[in-house]
C-alpha positions in Angstrom: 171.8 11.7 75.3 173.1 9.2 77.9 173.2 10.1 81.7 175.9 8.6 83.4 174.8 7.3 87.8 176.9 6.2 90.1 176.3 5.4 93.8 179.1 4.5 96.6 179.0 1.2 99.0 179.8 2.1 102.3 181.0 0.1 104.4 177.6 -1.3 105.9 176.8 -1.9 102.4 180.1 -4.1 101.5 179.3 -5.6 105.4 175.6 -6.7 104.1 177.6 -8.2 100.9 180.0 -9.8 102.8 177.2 -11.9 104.4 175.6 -12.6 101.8 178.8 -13.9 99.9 179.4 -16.0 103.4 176.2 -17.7 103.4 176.5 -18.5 99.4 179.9 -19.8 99.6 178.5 -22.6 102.2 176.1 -23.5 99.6 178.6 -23.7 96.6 180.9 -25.6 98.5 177.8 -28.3 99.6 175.9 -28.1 97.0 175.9 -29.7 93.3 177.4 -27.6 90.4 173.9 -28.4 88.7 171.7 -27.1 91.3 173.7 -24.0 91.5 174.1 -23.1 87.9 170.5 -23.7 87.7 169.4 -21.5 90.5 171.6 -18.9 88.4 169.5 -19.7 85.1 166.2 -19.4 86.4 167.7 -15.6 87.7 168.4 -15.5 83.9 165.2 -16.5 82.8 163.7 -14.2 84.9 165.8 -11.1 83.1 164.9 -12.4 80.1 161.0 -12.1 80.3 161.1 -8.9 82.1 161.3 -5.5 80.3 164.5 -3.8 81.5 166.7 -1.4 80.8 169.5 -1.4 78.7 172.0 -1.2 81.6 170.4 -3.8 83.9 170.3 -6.0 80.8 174.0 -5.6 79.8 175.1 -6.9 83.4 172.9 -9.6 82.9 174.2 -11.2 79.7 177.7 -11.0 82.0 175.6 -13.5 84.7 174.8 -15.7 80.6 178.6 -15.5 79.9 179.3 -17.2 83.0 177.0 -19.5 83.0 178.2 -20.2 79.6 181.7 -20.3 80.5 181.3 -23.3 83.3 179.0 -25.0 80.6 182.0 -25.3 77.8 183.6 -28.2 78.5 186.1 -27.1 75.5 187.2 -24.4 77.7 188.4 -26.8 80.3 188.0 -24.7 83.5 190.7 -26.3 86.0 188.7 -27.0 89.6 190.1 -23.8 91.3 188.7 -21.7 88.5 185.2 -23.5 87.8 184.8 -23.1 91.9 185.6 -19.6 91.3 182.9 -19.4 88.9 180.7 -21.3 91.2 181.0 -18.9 94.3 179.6 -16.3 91.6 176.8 -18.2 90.2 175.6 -19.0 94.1 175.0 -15.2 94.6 171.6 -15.6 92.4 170.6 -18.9 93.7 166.9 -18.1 94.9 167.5 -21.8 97.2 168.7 -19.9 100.1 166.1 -17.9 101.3 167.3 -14.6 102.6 171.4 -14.4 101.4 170.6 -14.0 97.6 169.2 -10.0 96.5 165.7 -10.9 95.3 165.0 -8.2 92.5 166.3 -7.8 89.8 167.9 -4.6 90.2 169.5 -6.0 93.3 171.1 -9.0 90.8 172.2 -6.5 88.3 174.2 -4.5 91.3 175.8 -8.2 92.4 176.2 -9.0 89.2 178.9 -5.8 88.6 180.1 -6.7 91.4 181.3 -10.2 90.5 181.8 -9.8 87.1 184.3 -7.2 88.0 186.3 -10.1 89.9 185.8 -12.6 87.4 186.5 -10.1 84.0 190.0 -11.5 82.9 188.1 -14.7 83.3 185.1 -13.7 81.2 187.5 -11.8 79.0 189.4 -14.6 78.1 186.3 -16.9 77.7 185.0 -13.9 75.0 188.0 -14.3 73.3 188.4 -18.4 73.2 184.9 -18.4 72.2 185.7 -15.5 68.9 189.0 -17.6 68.4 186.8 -20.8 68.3 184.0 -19.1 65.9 186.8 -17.8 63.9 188.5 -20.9 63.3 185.6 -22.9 62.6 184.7 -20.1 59.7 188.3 -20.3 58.0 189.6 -24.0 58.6 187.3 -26.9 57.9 190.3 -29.1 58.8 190.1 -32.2 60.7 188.3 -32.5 63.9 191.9 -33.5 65.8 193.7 -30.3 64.4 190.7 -28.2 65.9 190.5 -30.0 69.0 194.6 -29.4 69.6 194.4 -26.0 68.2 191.4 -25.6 70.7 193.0 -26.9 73.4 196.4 -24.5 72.7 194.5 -21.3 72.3 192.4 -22.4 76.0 196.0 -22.8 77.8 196.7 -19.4 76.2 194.0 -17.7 77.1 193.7 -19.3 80.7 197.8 -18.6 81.6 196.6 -14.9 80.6 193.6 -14.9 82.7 196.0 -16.3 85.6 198.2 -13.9 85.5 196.6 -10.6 84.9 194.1 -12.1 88.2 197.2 -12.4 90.2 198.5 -8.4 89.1 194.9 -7.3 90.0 195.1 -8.8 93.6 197.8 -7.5 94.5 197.0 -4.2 93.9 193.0 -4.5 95.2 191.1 -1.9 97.2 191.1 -3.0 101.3 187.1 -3.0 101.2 186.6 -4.9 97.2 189.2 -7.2 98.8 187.8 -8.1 101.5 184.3 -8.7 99.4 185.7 -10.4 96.8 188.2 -13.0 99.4 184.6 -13.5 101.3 182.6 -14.6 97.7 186.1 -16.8 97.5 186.5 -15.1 94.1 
């Protein structure tokens, strides 16, 4: 039997959001792309050696895709995007005392909340990494052909990501709008 829960964010809520997306988006603009995907990790980590449910852990192996997905340097994220990816992974930096939720329940929530942004993103970086595992299981060709096919099925995937982002903004909820143009997402 599965029970489904759902809550609403009033608009206090998205206001409390709002700042804390404001006060992360100074840090991943200032601060190293190491420091912040490693403030991100440790949240990870953290997940990882607790015992949680099945839904809190699902949204956290979304925060691992991302982190993931700014790691590959086969998936060639362009600046704009890897900034993009960034601004999310500074929501769970634990470097900024007071803008960052500090339980893990609060991460999961900001979590779903980002990933929702970034989906065609971590969409396409599912299905470049499947195409890439794929490939790698039915060609052993030459390490150039992989690395142009690679680089062809990225472009793809990324043109796709573009454009399905750019359909979804224009038809965005006022309030998620306003959220997700604060986290600079």
């Amino acid at each position: 039997m599965s029970v489904r829960v759902s809550f609403n964010l009033d608009d206090a809520d998205l206001e409390h959001l709002a700042a804390i997306a404001q006060q992360t988006q100074l840090r991943a603009r200032s601060e190293p792309a190491d420091a912040i995907v490693a403030g991100a990790r440790e949240v990870l980590e953290t997940a990882n050696r607790a015992q949680l449910a099945g839904f809190v852990k699902e949204r956290y192996s979304r925060l691992d895709t991302m982190l993931q997905m700014v790691a590959d340097a086969q998936w060639q994220l362009s600046a704009e995007d890897r900034q993009r990816a960034l601004n999310a992974l500074a929501c769970f930096s634990s470097s900024t005392p007071g803008a960052a939720p500090s339980g893990l329940l609060d991460h999961a929530i900001m979590i779903e909340l980002v990933s929702r942004d970034l989906h065609h993103d971590l969409d396409a970086y599912r299905d470049f990494c499947r195409s890439r595992e794929s490939y790698d299981k039915k060609k052993p060709a030459a390490e150039v052909d992989r690395d142009r096919w690679l680089q062809e099925r990225c472009t793809t995937l990324q043109e796709r990501m573009h454009k399905r982002r750019r359909r979804d903004l224009d038809g965005a909820a006022s309030g998620l709008r306003k959220l997700l143009t604060l986290l600079g997402l």
